[in-house]
N, C-alpha and C positions, 0 to 999 in steps of 0.2 A: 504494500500500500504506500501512495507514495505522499509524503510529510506535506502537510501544508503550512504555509509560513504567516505569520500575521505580523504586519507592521506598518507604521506610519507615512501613507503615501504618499506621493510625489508625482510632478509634472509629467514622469513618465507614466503614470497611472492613467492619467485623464481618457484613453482609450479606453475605458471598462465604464464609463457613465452610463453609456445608452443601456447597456445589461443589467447595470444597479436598479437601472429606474425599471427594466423593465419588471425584474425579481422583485423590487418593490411593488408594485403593481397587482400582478401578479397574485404575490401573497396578501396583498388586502382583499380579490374577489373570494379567493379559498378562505380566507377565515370570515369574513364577512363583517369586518367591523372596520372602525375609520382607521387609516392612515392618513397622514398630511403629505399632499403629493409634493414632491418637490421639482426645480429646473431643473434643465440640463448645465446650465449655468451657475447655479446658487451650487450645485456638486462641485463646477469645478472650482469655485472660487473656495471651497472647503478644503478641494487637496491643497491647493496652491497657497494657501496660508496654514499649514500642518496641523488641520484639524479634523483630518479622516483617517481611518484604518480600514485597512484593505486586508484581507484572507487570500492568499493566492495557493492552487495546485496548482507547480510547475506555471504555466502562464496561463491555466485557465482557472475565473475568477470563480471565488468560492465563497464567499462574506462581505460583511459592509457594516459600515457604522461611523459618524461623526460629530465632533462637539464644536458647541456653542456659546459665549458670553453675552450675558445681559444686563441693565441696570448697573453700567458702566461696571462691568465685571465683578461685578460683586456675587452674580450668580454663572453656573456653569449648567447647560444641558447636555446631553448623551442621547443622538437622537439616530432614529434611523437605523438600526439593527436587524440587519437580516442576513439569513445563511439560505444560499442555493441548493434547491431541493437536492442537489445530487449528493449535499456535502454535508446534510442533516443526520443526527445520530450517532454525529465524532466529539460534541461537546463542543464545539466549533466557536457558538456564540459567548459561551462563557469565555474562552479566552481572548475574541474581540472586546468584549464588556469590560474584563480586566485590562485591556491594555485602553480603551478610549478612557478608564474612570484614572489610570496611572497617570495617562498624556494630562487629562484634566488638572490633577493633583501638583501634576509637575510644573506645570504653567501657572496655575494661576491657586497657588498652595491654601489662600486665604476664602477663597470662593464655595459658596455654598451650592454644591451638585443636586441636580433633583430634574425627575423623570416624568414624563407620562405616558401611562403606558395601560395594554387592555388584556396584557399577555399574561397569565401565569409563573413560565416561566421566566420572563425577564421581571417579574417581581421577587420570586426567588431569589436571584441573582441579586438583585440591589438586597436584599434583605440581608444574603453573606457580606455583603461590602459593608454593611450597616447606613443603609438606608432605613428610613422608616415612614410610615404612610404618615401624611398631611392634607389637610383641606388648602383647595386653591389659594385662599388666602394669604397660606404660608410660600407661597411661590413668588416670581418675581411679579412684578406690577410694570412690566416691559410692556408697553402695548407693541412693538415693531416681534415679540415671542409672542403674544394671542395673536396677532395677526394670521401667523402662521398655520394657526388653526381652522383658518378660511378654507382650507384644501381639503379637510376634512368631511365625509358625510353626514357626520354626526354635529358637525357645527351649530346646526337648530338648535341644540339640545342646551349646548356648552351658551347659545343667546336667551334661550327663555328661563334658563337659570339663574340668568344675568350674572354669569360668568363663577358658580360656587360649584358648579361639580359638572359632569359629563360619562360617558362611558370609563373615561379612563380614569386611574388610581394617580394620583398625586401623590409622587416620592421624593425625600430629601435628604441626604447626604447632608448634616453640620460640623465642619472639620473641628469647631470648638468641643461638641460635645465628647471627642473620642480624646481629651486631654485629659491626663488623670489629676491634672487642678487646672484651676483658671488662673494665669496670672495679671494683677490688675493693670488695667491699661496704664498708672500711673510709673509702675513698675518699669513697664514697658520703654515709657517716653524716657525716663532715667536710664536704661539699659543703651538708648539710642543715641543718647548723648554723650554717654563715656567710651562710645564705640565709633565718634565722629572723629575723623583726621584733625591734627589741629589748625588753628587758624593763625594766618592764612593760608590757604594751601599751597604748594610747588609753584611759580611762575619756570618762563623761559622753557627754553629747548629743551625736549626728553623730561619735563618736569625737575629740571637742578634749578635748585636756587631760590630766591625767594622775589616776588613782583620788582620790578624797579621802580625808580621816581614817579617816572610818567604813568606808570601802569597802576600804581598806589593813587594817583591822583583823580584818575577814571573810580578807582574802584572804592575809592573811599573819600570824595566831594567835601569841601569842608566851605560853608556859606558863613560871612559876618562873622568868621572867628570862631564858629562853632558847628561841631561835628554834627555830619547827616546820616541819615537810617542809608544801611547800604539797600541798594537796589538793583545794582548791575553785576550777574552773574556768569553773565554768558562766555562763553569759550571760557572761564574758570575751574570750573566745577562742575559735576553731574544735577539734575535735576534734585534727585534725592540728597544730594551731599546740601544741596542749598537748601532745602527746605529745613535739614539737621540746624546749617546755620542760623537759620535764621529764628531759631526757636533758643539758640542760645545767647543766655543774656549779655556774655563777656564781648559778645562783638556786635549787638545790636548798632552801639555808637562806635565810632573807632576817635580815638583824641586824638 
């Protein structure tokens, strides 16, 4: 029997869309409940930003599955899971499900994953990952993620609801809850500042050295004799390094 591989697909993949959609398809008349149809395009703009996994025998296609951020990434979906009838009965989808919930994990570590789904066994699945079932409510509040729901047959249902339940289970993965304590945000913010570079950071070439006159001058404005909030960071420092800065009191003013 020959091994099938699962991993995170690529520009080369883009060839297998039109067979996802169709096995997509497909498998919504056979079971008979909504799936949310998707493009030919919205597939591939998922390989192409590494948010799909692909199941391949040898070069013919065997699985599918890919994720989503919403509510400016605060949430992650898993969506779109399917195994080619030929390739059903290998356990196949479990370990697409393990690697899109990993890719999810790994990306965007802070993000709360959650599912909807009408399947049995992909509720299983989430249930080992430690998912657990939730009311719509506790979902993202994305409208551009209900949207998506438009593709659906079932969509009536999910509208005269006004948007609390539907055929499908509402599942949430909360990366906080799997922490054996919470530690408090305050802690947090103190752990971020004893962990910031000091100030100011590297100037010049290769990062030697420290800023020069002129470049002190840009960077730290000084009006009527007295020092101003820094404000220009750019080509400096990272995004994040500046937001560290700027929560730190020793450099708010510079004398």
């Amino acid at each position: 029997m020959e091994e099938i591989e699962v991993l995170v697909a690529d520009e080369t993949h883009e060839k297998y869309v039109d067979i996802i959609l169709d096995t997509i398809s497909e498998a919504a008349k056979v079971r008979g409940t909504g799936i949310a149809r998707r493009t030919h395009e919205y597939l591939v703009t998922k390989i192409r930003e590494a948010k799909a996994v692909i199941a391949l025998c040898g070069d013919e296609f065997a699985g599918f599955s890919y994720i989503e951020t919403w509510g400016n990434k605060q949430y992650v979906t898993t969506s779109g899971l399917i195994v080619h009838p030929k390739y059903r009965g290998r356990h196949l989808a479990k370990r697409i499900k393990d690697m899109t919930f990993s890719l999810a994990r790994t990306r965007w570590p802070k993000a709360k994953i959650f599912s909807l789904t009408s399947g049995a066994a992909v509720m299983q699945m989430n249930t080992q990952l430690g998912y657990k079932p939730v009311t719509f409510a506790e979902l993202t509040d994305d409208e551009a993620f209900w949207k998506g729901c438009e593709g659906c047959v079932n969509v009536d249902i999910l509208r005269r609801t006004g948007r609390k339940y539907c055929i499908c289970t509402g599942m949430l993965f909360d990366p906080e809850e799997h922490l054996p304590a919470k530690i408090p945000e305050s802690v947090l913010e103190r752990i971020r500042l004893l962990e910031a570079p000091p100030w100011p950071p590297p100037g010049g070439e290769g990062g030697a050295g420290l800023h020069s006159e002129d470049e002190r001058r840009t960077l730290f404005p000084v009006s009527d004799g007295r020092p101003r909030t820094i404000w220009t960071f750019e080509g400096v420092c990272s995004r994040e390094q500046e937001q560290t800065y700027r929560r730190r009191k020793d450099i708010v003013e510079i004398p």
